[in-house]
N, C-alpha and C positions, 0 to 999 in steps of 0.2 A: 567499362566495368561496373561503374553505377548500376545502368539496365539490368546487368547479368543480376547485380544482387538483391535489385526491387523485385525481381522474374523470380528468382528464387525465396523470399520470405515471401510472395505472392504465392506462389506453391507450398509453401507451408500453412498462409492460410486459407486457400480452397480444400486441400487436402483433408482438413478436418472430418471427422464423421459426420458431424452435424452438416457441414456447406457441401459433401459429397453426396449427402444424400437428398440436399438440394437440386443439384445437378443431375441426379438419377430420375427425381419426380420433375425436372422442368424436361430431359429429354424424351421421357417417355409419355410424357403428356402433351409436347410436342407435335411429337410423330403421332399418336393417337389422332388429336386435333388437327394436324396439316394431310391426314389422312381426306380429312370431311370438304366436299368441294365448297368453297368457299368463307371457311372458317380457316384461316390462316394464322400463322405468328402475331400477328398484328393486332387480332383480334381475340385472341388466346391471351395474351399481354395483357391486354385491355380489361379484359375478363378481371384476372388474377391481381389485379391493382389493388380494390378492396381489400382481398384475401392477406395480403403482405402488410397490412398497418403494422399488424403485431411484431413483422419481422425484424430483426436488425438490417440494415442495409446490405451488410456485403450477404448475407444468402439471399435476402430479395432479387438480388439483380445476380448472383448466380444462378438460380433459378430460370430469370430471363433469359439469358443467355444460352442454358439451356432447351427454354423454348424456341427461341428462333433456330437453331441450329436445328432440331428436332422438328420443327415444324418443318421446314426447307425439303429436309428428307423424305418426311410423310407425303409431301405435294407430292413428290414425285415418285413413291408407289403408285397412288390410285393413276397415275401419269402415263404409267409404264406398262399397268394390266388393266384399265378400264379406259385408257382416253381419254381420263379425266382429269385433269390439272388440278391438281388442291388449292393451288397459287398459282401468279402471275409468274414465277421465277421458273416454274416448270413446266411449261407451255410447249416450250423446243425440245423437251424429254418426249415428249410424246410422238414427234415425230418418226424415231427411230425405236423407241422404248417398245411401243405399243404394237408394232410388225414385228418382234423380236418376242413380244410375247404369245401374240397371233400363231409362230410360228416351234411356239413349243419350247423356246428359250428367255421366258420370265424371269428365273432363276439367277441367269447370265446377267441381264439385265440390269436388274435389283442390285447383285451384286457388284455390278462395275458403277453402279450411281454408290453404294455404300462407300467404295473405294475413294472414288470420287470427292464424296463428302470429306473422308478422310483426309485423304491429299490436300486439296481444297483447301479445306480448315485449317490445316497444321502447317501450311506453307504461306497463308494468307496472315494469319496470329505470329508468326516470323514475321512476316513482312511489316506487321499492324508495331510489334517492338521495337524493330529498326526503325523503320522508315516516315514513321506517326509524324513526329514535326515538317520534316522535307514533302508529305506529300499533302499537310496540312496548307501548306505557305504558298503551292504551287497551285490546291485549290483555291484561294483566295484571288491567285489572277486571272482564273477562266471567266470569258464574260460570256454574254449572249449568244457573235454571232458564233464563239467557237462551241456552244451547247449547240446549237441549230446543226452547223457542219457535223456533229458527232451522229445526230437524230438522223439527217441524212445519209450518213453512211452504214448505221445503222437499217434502214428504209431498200436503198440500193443494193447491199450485201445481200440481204433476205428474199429480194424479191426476183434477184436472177438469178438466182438459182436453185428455186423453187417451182414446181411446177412442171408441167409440159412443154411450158414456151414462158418468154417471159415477158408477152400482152397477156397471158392470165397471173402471172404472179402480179403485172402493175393492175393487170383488174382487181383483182381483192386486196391490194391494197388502198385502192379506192372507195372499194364497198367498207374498208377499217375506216379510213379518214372519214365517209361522212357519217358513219356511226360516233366516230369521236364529235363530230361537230355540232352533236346535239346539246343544249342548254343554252347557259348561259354568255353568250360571249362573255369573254373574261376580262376585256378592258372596257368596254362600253356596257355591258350588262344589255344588249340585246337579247329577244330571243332568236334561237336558232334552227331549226327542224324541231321544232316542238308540238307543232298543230293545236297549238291552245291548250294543252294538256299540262297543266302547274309538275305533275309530278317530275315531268321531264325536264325542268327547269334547271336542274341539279344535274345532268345528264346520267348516262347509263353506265350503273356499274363495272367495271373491267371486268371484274369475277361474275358478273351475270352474263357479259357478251363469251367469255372464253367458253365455262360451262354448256351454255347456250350453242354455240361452232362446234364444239365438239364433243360432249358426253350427251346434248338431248340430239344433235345433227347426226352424230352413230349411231345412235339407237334408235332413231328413224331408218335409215341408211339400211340398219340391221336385219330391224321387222320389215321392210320392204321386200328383203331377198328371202326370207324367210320361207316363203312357198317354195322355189325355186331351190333351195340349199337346205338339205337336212339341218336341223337344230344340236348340231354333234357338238359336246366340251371340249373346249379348247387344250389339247395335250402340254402337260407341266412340263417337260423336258428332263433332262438332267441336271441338279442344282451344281452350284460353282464352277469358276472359267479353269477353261483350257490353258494350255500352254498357247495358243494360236492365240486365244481374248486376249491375254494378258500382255501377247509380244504387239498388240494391234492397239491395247488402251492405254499403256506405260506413257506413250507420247503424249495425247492430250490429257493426261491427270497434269502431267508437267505445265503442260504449256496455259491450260486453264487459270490459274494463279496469276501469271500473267496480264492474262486481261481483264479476270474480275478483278482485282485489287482495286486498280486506278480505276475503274467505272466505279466501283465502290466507294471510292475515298471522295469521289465529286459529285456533286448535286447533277446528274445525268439522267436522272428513272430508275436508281437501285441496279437490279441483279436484271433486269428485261435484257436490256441493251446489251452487255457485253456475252451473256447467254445466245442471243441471235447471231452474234459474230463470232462467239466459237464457234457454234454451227456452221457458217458459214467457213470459216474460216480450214475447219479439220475434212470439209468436206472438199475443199480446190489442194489438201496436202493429201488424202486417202489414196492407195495406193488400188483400194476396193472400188470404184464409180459405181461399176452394177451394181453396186449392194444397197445403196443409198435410196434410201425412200421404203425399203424393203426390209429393214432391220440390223442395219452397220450399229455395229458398238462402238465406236470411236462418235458418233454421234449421242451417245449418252455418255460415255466414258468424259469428254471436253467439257459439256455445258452443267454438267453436276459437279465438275471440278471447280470450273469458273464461277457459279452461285453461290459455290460455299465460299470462295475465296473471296467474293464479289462482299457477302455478311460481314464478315473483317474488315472489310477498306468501310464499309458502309460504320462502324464503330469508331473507326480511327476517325472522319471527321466530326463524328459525334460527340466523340470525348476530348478532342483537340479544339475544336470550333465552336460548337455545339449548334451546330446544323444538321440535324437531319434527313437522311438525304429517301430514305424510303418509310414505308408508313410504320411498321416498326422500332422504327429507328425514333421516330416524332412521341411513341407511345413510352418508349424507355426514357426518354428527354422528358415526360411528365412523369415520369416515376421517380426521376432524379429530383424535382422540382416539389416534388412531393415529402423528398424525404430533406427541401433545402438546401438542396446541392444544385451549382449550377455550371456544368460541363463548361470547358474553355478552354484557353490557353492558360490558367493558372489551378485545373484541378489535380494535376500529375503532383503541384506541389501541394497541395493543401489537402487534398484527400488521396494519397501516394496508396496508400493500406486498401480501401477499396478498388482504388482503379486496377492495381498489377494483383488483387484476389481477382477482380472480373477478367483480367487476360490472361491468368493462369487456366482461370477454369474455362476457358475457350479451347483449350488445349487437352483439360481433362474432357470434355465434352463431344468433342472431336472421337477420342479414344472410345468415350463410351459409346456413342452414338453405331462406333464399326460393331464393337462387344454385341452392342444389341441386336442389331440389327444384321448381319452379318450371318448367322447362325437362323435368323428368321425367315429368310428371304424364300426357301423353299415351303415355309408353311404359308407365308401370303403368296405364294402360285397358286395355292389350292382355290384360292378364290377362284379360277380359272375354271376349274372341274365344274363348278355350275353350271346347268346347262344353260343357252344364249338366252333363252323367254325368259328366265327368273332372274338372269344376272342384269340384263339390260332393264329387267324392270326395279328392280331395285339401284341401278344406276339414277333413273329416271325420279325415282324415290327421295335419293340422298342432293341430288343434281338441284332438284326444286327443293327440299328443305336448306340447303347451302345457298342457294340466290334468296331465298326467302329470309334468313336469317341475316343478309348484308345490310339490310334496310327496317324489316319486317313488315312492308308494302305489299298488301297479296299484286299491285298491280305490276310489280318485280316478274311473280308470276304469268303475267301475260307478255313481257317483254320478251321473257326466257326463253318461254314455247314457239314465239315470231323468231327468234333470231336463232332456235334449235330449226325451226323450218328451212329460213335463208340458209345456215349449214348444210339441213342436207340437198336443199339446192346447187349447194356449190359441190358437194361431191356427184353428182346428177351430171353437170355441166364438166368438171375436171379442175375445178377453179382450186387451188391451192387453201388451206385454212389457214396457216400462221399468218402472212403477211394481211390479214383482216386483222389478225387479236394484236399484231403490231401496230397496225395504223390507228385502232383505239388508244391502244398504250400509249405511244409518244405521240400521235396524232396534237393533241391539245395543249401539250407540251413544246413541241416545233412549231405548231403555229404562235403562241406567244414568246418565245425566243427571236425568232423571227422578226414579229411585230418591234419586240423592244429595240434589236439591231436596228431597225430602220427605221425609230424614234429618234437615236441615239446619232442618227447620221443623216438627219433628216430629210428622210426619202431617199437617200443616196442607195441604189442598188447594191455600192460597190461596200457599204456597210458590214455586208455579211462577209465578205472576203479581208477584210483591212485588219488582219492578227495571223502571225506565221504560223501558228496553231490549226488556224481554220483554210489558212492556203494547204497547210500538208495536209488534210483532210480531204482535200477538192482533189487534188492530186489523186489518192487513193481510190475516190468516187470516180474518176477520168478513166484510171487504170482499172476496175473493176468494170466499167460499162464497155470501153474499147477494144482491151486485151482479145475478147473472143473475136471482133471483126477483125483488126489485125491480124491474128493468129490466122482467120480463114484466107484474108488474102494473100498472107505470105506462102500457104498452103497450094492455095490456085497456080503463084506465078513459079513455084516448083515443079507444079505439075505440070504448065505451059512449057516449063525451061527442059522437062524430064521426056515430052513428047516432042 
């Protein structure tokens, strides 16, 4: 009963005019900014730190709030009608998003990630109320090798079943890994694939390699066929879902929540990781197969659920621990620090007023964010209507201002256009794109999880296995690599038993 009535004077003070119109300019500037590829939440935050001295606290960090949620969604427009990932959390949007738009259903799209978000948010901000201590305590026991086993299952989910075969899903995930392995080694400070080049010391941004794979790799891909295939606008479709969408996306908004939460609430890589496994995940329940790769909406409908819900768990350790589990998160942890406040296990009592205004308005933010957005989603199809030369060239436009902006290194710029080449390489070949922007992602992550396991156990292989956490993981890993060969054999010796 307590919760219920911190929840509710928390609702009485976001609700305010003043803290609501907070919330209206962090979500709309947001989505604005998580529009731009490579300018994310993170860095929208960042940005708006100066701007808030003046603020009192609780609209400062409503605000924020507002922009990450808002940011999350904007990524995954440009995700959905251009290819291009505004963020690293919308990466897996674009697999299905983007043939969905291709095919005249942007609209649909758009609107099952708004849903999404919805869902997401309002079932993750439940779970962030409930569950905040218990899944605060349980973060505190996961060690290394059980992050490794998570990374891993993360790695193996992604890569079979992607692709045409799954020696090209493990090929590009290879080509990710040794792109992640650029810099600095992280316990000895060697270098790594660097070629003498100091800039690379630091390795390669995520948001320049995704960008990079996929928005300058398409628009390669695009002007190449460009002779061959008239330059026709892409047809808007009809805005808002069917009854079919809606009976096909209900499941994954549900089940999304789910798995973002817990990836959220633990130091795992943010919204990447459990975004991959929805995908994975909705695509071995889909009752569609063909449709997959070609523009299923239960593949945008899961992974825009699971990101939004993934934000929430990512707040709950934030404000319970004060561990920051994604870059975001790190940026509102200097905002709090800023204003003297130091996130824990004793800020619920000491600063109760701000913390349950900031979970209120995750909940009014949520609401807004469908309001806005929701009603919008057939005027950004029209982006579509442009025709392909002027739309991909201004792809290409915003693509290199967004990687140039991460760093502001013009040599960012030559990194971008190499690894928009290797892209469209890899569609040339058939090679899969996600499981490359994965192996950057967690790539440098699972190798120092790893490393510390087998610090920890000194060389002992058996390191990584020795926690019931990362046994049932292994397990999982077993059952996703085996399951298809089993399946075929038992298939065979029916059909030897049937002849």
């Amino acid at each position: 009963m307590d919760t219920l009535a911190h929840l509710i004077e928390g609702f009485g003070t976001a609700l305010t005019p003043m803290n609501l119109l907070y919330a209206v300019i962090g979500v709309l500037l947001g989505t604005a900014i998580g529009v731009l590829p490579g300018i994310g939440p993170a860095m929208a935050v960042a940005l708006l730190l100066p701007i808030t001295y003046g603020l009192d606290p609780i609209g400062a960090f409503i605000m924020f709030a507002g922009i990450y949620y808002g940011g999350m969604y904007g990524g995954s427009t440009t995700s959905i009608l251009l290819n291009t990932p505004g963020e690293t959390a919308a990466v897996v949007t674009a697999i299905e998003g983007n043939p969905m738009a291709r095919n005249g259903r942007g609209s649909q799209a758009l609107a099952a990630a708004a849903i999404g978000h919805f869902v997401g948010g309002i079932a993750g901000t439940v779970l962030l109320v409930l569950l905040a201590p218990i899944v605060a305590s349980l973060a505190v026991d996961i060690g290394a090798p059980d992050y490794f086993a998570v990374m891993v299952l993360a790695f193996i989910a992604v890569t079979s079943i992607l692709g045409k075969s799954r020696i090209r899903g493990f090929a590009s995930l290879l080509i990710g890994l040794s792109i992640g392995l650029v810099g600095l080694d992280q316990m000895t400070g060697q270098q790594r694939l660097t070629f003498g080049l100091l800039h690379l010391n630091d390795g390669i941004e995520v948001v320049v390699v995704a960008v990079g794979l996929f928005a300058i790799g398409e628009s390669l891909w695009v002007a190449a066929h460009l002779r061959s295939k008239p330059a026709q606008p892409i047809p808007v479709g009809r805005p808002w879902l069917g009854k079919a969408d809606l009976r096909r996306s209900w499941k994954p908004w549900l089940r999304g929540p789910l798995i973002g939460f817990p990836f959220g609430a633990i130091p795992a890589g943010g919204a990447e990781i459990p975004t991959f496994l929805s995908y994975a995940a909705e695509k071995r329940l889909s009752k569609h197969k063909s449709e997959w790769g070609k523009g299923a909406i239960e593949g945008v409908a899961g992974p825009e659920s699971t990101a939004s819900a993934s934000a929430a768990g990512t707040l709950t350790s934030m404000l319970t621990l004060g561990l920051p589990t994604t870059a975001t998160a790190a940026v509102m942890l200097a905002a709090f620090q800023q204003y003297g406040i130091q996130p824990g296990p004793l800020l619920f009592q000491r600063e109760s007023t701000l913390v349950w205004a900031l979970i209120a308005s995750l909940f009014v933010g949520s609401v807004l964010l469908l309001i806005l957005n929701l009603p919008l989603a057939p005027v950004w199809t029209k982006l579509l209507r442009i025709p392909r030369p002027y739309l991909y060239a201004g792809i290409l436009f915003f693509a290199s201002v967004g990687a140039y902006a991460v760093s502001g290194d013009v040599l960012d710029l030559v990194v971008l256009f190499i690894i928009g080449l290797l892209g469209f390489a890899m569609r040339r070949y058939g090679l899969p794109v996600l499981p490359a922007v994965l192996g950057v992602i967690l790539g440098p992550a699972a190798e120092l999880q790893m490393r510390r396991a087998l610090q920890l156990s000194d060389g002992d292989v058996t390191g990584l296995v020795n926690t019931p956490f990362s046994i049932t993981v292994y397990l999982v890993v077993a059952a996703i690599l085996f399951a298809p060969l089993v399946g075929a054999l038992l298939r065979r010796r029916s059909a030897r038993a049937g002849n």
